[in-house]
C-alpha positions as CSV (number, residue, x, y, z in Angstrom):
1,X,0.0,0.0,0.0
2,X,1.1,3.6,-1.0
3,X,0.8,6.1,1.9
4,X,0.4,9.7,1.1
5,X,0.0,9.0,-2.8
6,X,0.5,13.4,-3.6
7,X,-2.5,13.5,-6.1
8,X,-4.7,11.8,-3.6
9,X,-3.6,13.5,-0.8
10,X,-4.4,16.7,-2.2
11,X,-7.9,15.3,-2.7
12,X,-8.4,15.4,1.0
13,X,-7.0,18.1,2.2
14,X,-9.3,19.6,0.5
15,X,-12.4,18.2,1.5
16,X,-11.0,19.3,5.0
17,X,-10.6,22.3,4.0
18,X,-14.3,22.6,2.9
19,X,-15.2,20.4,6.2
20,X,-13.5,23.3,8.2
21,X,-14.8,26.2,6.0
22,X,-18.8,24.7,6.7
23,X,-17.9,24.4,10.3
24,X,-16.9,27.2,11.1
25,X,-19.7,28.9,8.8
26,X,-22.1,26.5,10.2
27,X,-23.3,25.6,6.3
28,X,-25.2,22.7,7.7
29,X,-26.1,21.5,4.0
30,X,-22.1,21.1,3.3
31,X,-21.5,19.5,6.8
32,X,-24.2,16.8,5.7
33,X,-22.8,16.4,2.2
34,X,-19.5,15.7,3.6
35,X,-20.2,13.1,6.0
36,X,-21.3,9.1,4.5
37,X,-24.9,9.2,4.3
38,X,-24.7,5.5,6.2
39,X,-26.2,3.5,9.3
40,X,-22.4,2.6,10.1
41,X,-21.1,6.5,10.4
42,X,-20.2,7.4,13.5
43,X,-19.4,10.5,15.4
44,X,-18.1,11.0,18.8
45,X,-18.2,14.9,19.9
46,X,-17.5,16.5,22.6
47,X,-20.7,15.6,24.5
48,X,-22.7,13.4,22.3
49,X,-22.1,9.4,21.0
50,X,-23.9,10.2,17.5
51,X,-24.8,6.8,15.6
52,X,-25.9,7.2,11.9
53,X,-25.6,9.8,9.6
54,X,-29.3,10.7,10.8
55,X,-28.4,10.7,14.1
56,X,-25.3,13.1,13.1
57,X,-27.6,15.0,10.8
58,X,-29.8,15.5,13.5
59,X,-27.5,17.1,16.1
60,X,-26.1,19.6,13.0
61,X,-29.0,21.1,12.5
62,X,-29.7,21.5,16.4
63,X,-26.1,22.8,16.6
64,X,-25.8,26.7,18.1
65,X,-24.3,29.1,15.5
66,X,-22.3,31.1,17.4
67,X,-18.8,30.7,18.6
68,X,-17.8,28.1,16.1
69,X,-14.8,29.7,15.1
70,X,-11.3,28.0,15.7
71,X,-8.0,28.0,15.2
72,X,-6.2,24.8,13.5
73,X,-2.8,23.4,14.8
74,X,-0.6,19.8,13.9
75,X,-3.0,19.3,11.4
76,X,-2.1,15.5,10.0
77,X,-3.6,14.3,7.2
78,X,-2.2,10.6,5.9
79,X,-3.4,8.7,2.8
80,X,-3.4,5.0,2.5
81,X,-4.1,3.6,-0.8
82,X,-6.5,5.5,-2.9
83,X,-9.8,5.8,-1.4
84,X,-8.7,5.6,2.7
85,X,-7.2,8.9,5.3
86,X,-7.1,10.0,8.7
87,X,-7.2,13.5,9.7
88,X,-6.0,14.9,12.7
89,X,-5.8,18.4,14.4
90,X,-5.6,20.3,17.0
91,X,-8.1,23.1,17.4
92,X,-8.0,26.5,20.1
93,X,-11.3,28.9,20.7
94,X,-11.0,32.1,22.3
95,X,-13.5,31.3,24.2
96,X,-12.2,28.4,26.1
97,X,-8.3,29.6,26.1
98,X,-7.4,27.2,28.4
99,X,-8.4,23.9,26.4
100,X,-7.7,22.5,23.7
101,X,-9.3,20.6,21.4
102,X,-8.6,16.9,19.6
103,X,-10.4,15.8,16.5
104,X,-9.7,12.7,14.2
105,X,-11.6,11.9,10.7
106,X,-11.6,8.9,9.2
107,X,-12.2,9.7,5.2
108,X,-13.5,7.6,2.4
109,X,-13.2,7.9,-1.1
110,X,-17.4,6.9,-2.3
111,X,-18.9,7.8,-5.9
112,X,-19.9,10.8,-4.6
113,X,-16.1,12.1,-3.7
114,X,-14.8,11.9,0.2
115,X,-16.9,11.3,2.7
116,X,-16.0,11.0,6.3
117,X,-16.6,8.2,8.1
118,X,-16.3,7.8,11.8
119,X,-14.9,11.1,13.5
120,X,-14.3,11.8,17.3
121,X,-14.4,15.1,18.6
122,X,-12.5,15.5,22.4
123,X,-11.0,18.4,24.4
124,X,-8.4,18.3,27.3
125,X,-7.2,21.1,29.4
126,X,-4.6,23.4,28.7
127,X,-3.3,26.3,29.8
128,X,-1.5,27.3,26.6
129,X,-1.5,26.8,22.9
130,X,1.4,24.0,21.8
131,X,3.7,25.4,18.9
């Protein structure tokens, strides 16, 4: 197996660039079009287990607006093959300076371009922003 094939690596960084851009944005339509419309996706946030891309669905369009914005930090994002990547970063928010927090992606190549797959969402605290 190839890992981080250039061409395909490209792919998905940007499709987490456009994850992070409806995020932030809160483009709820996006957020849902980038996700695998399956039973099997799964999404662990911050304080919610979310089971199905319904379930997922569900809590996006539930989701307050405000304070969404973020700063990204170690972003990782490793290919395997040609339709398998992890994404990994490390995100800050003004308002909580003294936490930071951990998310993972698990992305999929589909017919309908990348799609994530399972994702886990976690924060620790932190009195400071790692370099």
């Amino acid at each position: 197996m190839q890992i981080d094939i250039p061409e395909v690596k490209a792919e998905v960084e940007a499709a987490f660039a456009a994850y992070e851009a409806a995020l932030v944005g809160n483009d709820v339509a996006v957020l849902d079009t980038l996700f695998l419309n399956a039973p099997t996706t799964i999404r662990y946030g911050a304080s919610e287990n979310l089971y199905g891309y319904d379930e997922i669905a569900a809590f996006r369009a539930a989701r307050p607006s405000k304070g969404l914005q973020r700063t990204l930090s170690r972003t990782v994002i490793t290919t395997y093959g040609r339709d398998a990547a992890v994404a990994s970063t490390l995100y800050y928010r003004e308002s909580a300076p003294d936490t930071v927090g951990r998310q993972m992606q698990t992305w999929i190549r589909t017919g309908d371009g990348w799609k994530v797959a399972a994702a886990h969402v976690s924060t620790m605290d932190q009195a400071a922003p790692a370099q």
